[in-house]
N, C-alpha and C positions, 0 to 999 in steps of 0.2 A: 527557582525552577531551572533545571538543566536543560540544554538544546532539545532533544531529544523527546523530552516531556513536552516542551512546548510548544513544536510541530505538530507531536503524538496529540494532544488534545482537540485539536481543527480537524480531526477526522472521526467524519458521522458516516456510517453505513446509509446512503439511500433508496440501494436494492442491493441484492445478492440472488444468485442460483446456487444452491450445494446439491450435491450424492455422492454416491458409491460408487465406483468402479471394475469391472473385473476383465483382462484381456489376456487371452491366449493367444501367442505367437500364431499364423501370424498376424500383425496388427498395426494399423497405426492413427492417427485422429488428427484432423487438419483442425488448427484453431484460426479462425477470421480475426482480426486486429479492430480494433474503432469501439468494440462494444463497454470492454471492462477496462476501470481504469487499473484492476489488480488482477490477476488470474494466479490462483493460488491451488498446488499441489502439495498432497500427501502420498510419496511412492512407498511400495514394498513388494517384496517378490522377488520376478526375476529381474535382472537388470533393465536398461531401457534407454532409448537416447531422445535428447530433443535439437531443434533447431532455432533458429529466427529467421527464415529469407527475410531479408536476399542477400542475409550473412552468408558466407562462404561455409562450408562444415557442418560439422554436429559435434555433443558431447556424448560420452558412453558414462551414465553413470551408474555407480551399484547404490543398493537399497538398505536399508529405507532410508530417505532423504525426502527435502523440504525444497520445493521449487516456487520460484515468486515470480513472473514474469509484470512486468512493471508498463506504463505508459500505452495500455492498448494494442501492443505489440503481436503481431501477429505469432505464431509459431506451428512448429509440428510433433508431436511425441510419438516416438514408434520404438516397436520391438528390438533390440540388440540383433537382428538382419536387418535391419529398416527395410520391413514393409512398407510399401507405398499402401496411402488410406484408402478406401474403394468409395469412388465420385456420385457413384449411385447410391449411395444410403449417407441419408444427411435428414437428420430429424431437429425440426426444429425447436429451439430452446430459449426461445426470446419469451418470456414473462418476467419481467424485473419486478414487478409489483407483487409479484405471489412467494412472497418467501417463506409459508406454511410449509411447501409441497420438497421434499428431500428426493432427488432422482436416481434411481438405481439403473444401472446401466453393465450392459454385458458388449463385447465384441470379442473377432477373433476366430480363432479355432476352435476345437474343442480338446485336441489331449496337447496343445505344445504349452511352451511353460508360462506360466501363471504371475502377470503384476496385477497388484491391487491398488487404487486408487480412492482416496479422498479428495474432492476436487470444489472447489468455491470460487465464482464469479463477483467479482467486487462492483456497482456504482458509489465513487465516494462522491459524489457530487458537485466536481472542479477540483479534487484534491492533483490535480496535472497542477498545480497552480503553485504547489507545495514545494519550498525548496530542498523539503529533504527528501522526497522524491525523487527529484531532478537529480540529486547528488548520488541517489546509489545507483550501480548499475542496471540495464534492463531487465537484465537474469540474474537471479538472488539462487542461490544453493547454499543448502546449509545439510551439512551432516547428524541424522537425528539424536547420538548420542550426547551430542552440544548442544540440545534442547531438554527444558526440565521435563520430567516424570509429567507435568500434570496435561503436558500438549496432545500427545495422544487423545488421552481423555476427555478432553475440550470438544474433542472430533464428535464424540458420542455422544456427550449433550447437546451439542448443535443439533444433531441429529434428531435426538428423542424431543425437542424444542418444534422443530421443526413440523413433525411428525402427530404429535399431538397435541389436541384443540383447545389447551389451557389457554382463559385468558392471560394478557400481558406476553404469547410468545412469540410475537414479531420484535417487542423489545427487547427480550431476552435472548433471541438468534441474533438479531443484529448487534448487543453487545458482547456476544460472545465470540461472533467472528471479528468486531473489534480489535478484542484481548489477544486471538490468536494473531492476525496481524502483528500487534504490537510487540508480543512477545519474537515473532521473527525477525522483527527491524533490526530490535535492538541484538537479539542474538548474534544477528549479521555482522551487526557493527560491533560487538567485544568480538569477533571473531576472525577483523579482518580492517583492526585498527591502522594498521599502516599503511591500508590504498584509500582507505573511508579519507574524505575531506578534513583536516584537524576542526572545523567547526565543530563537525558529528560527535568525537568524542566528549567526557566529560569534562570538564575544567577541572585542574588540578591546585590551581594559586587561590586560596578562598578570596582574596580581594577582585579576582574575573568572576567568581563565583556571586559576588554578591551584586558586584556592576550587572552583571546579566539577570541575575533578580530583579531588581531598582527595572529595567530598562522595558522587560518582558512585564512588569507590571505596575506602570505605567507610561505608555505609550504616547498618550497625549502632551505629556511637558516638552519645552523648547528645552532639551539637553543641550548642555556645555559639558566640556571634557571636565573643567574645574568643578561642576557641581559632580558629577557623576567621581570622579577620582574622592573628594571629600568625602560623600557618602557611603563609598564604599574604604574608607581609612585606607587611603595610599595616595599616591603623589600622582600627578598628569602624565612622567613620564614610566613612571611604575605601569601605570595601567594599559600605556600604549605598548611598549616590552612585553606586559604580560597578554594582550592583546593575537599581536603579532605573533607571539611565540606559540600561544594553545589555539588560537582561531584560525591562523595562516592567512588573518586579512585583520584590517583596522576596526576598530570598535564601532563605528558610526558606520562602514558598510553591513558590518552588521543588522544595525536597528536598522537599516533603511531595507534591509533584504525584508526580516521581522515583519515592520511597517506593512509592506507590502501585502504581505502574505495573510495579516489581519484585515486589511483594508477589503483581498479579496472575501474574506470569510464573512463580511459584514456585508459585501455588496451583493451574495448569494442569501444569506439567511435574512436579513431585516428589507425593511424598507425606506431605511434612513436615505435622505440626501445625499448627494455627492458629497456638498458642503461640509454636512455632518460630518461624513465618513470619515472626509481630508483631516479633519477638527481632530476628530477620536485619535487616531492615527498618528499626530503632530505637526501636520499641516494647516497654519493658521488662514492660508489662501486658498481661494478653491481653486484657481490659477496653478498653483504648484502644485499642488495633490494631484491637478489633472494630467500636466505635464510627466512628472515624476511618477505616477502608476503605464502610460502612453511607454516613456523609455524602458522602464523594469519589462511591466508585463505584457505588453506590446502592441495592447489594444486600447480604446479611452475606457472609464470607467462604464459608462454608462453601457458601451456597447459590451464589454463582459459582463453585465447584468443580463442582458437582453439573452446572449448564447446560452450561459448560465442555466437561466430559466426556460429557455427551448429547451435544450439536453436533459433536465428535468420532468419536462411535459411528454415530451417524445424521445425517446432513445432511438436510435438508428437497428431496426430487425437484422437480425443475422443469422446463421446458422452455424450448431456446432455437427463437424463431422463422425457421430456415434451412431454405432448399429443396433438395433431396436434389443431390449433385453431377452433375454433367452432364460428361462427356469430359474429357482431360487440363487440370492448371495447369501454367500457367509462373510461373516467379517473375521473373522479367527484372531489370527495374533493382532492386530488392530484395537479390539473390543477387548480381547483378556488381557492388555498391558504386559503381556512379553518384549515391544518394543522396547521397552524400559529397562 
């Protein structure tokens, strides 16, 4: 299993907010920070710029483009004037639990020029926790020609999932905004291989390739460099070489990042022991497992359980800054795959 895949897997949709968008110059939309661990766009239209405060600046970007904003991160998107957003209309958007309902939404003007928006609110459920998260930048842009044919289209069955009352389509939205996620990660990262971490990319040497197999499945054994270099037919200092060279860090900072990252995904979903967890994980002490997740992830086990399962029970209410819809959307080139 590649890096990549095996981060990509630990991530479960455990709410979302999608809609549509439509804004006429002028315009702009203030987004609060704390609520989503992902906030995900789909632009087209006219141009549009975003921010982060209490970064300095903005970007000016043209369309259509894929916008990721990562870790909760507050921000602002506004028209190529940068309209400031109007402080009086602020509707609120907090149901994380109702991800049936698809939101349509208008702001703006009415004759200046026209962005369209696809827009999705992510809870992954602790995925902050996630190292390859942490690795990519807060702001993800990707150019939608660099994305395949079927992305677009993914937008519209979210949609029509969302929209209609078949059963099974709370699992079928949320694996579908899964997929789109996934396919932007990675997009990201073939696209922008040289600043991405060399963890991120793929292994090229099949004997790092199989060591990170072995290692990513199974977790539990007390690894030595000598078992893991044998099993994967190369030498202890082959592996470290190849290590160093495609990961930019040593093999066992690796597992122990891995470790980590499994320990939390176990301490959020089951109700195993600490004990247990440290066990699964490769931790034959509960001592060490406690210590050792305390330095990584910076709290004890026990008490990221506890947070965990608050943020789960209760999200934090917020408001997003959007003006109440005005008359029918069209979805036009969006929906008829002209993007493409």
């Amino acid at each position: 299993m590649d890096t990549i895949s095996a981060y990509l897997n630990g991530m479960r949709i455990r709410s979302f907010e999608a809609g549509y968008g439509e804004a006429r110059a002028p315009w702009g939309v203030a987004i609060p920070g704390g609520k989503w661990d992902i906030v995900f766009y789909l632009h087209d239209g006219a141009p549009y710029q975003i921010s982060l405060p209490p970064l300095p600046g903005s970007l000016l970007l043209r369309t259509p483009s894929i916008i990721m904003v990562l870790n909760g991160r507050a921000h602002l998107i506004q028209d190529h004037l940068k309209s400031r957003p109007d402080p009086s209309i602020r509707v609120d958007m907090n149901e994380p639990h109702t991800i049936e309902q698809f939101r349509f939404k208008s702001l703006g003007g009415e004759t200046g020029p026209l962005t369209t928006t696809y827009y999705m609110g992510l809870d992954l459920g602790g995925w902050g926790t996630n190292p390859l998260l942490d690795a990519l930048p807060k702001l993800l842009i990707l150019e939608l020609d660099a994305i395949p044919p079927w992305f677009a289209m993914g937008w519209s069955w979210l949609k029509d999932e969302m929209l209609a009352q078949r059963a099974g389509r709370h699992s079928t939205a949320a694996r579908l905004g899964e997929l789109l996620i996934i396919e932007a990660v990675r997009s990201y990262v073939d696209q922008h291989r040289a600043t991405v971490p060399p963890w991120l990319r793929p292994a090229q040497d099949c004997r790092l390739t199989r060591a990170l197999a072995l290692l990513h499945g199974n977790l539990s054994r007390d690894w030595t460099l000598a078992d893991l270099a044998a099993m994967s037919g190369t030498s202890r200092s082959r592996l470290t070489v190849c290590a160093q060279t495609e990961l930019g860090e040593g093999i066992f900072r690796y597992l122990q990042r891995w470790r980590m990252f499994e320990a939390c995904r176990l301490l959020r979903e089951t109700d195993f022991k600490v004990a247990r967890i440290g066990h699964l994980v490769g931790y034959a002490a509960q001592n060490a497992f406690i210590t050792a997740f305390g330095r990584i992830v910076g709290v004890s086990p026990s008490r990221y359980r506890r947070e965990a399962a608050a943020r789960f029970e209760a999200l934090v209410p917020d408001q997003f800054a959007w003006a109440p819809l005005r008359g029918p959307v069209s979805f036009d080139r969006l929906l008829s795959g002209t993007l493409t």
